[in-house]
N, C-alpha and C positions, 0 to 999 in steps of 0.2 A: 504493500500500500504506500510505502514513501514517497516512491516515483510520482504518484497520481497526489499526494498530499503537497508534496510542494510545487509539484505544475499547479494545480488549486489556489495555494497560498500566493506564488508571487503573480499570477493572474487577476486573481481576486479581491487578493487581502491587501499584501503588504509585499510589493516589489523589492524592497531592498533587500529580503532574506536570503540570504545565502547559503548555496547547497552542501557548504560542509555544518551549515549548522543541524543537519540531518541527524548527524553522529549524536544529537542529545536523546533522538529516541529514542534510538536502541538500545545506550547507555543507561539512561534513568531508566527503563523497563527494565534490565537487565537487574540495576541496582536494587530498585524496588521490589521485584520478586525474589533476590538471593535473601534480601531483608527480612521479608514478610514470612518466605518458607522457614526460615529459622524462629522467628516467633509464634509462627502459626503451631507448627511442632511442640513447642514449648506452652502454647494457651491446652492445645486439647491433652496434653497430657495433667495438665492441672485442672481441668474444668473440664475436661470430655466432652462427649460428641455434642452433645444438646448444651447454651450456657448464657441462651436469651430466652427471655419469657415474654411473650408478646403480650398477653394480657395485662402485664404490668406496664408497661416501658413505654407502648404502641398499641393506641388502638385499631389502626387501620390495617398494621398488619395482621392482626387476630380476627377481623373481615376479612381481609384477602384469603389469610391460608385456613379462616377456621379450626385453628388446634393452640392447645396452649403454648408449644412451643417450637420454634424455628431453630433448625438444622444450622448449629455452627460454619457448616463449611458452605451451607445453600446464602447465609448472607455473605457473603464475598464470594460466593460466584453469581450472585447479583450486583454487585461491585464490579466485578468485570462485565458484564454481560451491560451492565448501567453505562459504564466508559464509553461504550462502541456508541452507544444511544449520544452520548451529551458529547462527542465529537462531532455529529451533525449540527450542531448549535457552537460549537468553539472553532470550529474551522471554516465558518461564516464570519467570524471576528475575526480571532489573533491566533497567530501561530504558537505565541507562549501560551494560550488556551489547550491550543490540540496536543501539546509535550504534558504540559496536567494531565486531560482526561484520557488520551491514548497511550500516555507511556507510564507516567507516576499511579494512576487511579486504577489503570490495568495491572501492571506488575502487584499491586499490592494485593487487587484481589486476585489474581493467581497465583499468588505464593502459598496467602494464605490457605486459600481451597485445595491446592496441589496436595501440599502436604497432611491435611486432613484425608482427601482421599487416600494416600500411598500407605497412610498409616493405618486407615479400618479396612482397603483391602489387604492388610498383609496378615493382618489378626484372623481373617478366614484361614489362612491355609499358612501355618505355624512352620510346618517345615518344608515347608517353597516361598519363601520370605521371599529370596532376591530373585528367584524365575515371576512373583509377580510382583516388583515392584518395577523389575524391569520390563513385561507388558505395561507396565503402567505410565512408564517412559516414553516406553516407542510407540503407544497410543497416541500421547502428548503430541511426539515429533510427524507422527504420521498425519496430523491435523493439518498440517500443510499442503499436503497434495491434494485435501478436499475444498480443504479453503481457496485456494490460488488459483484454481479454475473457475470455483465462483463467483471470485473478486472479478476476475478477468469479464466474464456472463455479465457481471450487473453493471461495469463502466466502460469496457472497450470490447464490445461484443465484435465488434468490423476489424478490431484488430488496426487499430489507427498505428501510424507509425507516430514517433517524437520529432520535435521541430530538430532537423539537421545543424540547426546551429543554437539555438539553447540545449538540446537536450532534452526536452522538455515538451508535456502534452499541451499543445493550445486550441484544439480543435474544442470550440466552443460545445456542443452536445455534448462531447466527453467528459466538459468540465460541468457541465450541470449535473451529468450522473453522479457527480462523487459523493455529496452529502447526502444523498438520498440512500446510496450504498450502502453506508455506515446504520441507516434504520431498520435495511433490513437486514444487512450482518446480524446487530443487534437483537433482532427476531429469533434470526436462526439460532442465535445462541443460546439465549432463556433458553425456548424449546426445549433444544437438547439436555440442557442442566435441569430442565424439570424433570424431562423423563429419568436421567441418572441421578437425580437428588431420589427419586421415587423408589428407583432399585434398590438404592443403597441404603443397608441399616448395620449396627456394630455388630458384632459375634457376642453371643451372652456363654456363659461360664457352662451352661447346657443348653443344647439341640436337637434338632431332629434332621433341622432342613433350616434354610437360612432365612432366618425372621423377619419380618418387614412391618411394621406400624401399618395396619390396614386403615386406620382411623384418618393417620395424616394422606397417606395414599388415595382414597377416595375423595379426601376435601381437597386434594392437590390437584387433581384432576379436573374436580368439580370448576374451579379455581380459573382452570384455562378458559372455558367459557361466559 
């Protein structure tokens, strides 16, 4: 998405920016998630899986999800899934906008979330700890080859080429796709975190078969509509 965020930017926004100023958002994402995984680890092992209670704190959200409490690691993959959202509104302003909500606001809710996942699927299966924490990896990285085709679908469908002498996309339709992009990114992403916030529940001390909150499950669903 760079390439298309700063053809965007100095099209739309703000010409002076310069294309090594790029290097911040990979940077702060990077930094923000290394950050956030090391404290996220550290929250759920002191506070475990569940450690907001919506009834108290938030009304709105005990309407939305109907249960008394929200999933530690489903609020910060609403944090991420929010970023993509509120990059369609900062990348109509300022570029220091889109480094907030696309690099720092992202990273932090994927650290967090990351590490909550890696660590309640590793407690299913005790002795394949590192064969599934490393599906859980290459899940991660494999996310690219689905995304970047559909990045490509939702703003250069025609396959535009970049201007031969900035580098840069300035074919006006292409540039109006971008914001709009980011909404439905944003879409597909919830989505998908709903459906695996849904699957996903701790291992208890005894089993049969792997337990799932039916309660929050059906209001989750409910939820969507």
């Amino acid at each position: 998405m760079v390439p298309y965020i700063l053809s965007y930017i100095k099209a739309r926004v703000d010409p002076s920016v310069q294309s090594q100023s790029t290097v911040w958002l990979s940077a702060l994402a990077l930094a923000s998630q290394g950050l956030s995984m090391a404290l996220g680890g550290l929250v759920y092992q002191k506070a475990g899986f569940r450690v907001v209670n919506a009834e108290e704190h938030n009304p709105f959200l005990t309407l939305y999800f109907s249960s008394s409490y929200i999933e530690f690691c489903e609020v910060f993959h609403l944090l991420f899934s929010g970023s993509v959202f509120l990059t369609n509104i900062t990348i109509q302003r300022t570029y220091i906008g889109v480094i907030i909500t696309y690099s720092v606001l992202m990273g932090l809710g994927l650290g967090f979330a990351y590490s909550v996942v890696m660590g309640v699927a590793a407690k299913w299966f005790p002795k394949r700890r590192f064969l599934i924490v490393g599906l859980v990896v290459g899940g991660f990285g494999l996310g690219a080859l689905v995304f970047t085709p559909i990045q490509t679908a939702l703003i250069n469908p025609n396959n535009t080429p970049v201007n031969p002498k900035t580098k840069l996309f300035d074919d006006p339709e292409l540039l109006d796709r971008i914001p709009r992009a980011f909404l439905i990114l944003g879409g597909i992403l919830i989505s998908g975190q709903i459906v695996g916030f849904v699957l996903m529940s701790e291992k208890k001390q005894k089993v049969n078969k792997q337990s799932i909150d039916f309660f929050v499950v059906s209001n989750l669903i409910l939820s969507l509509f």
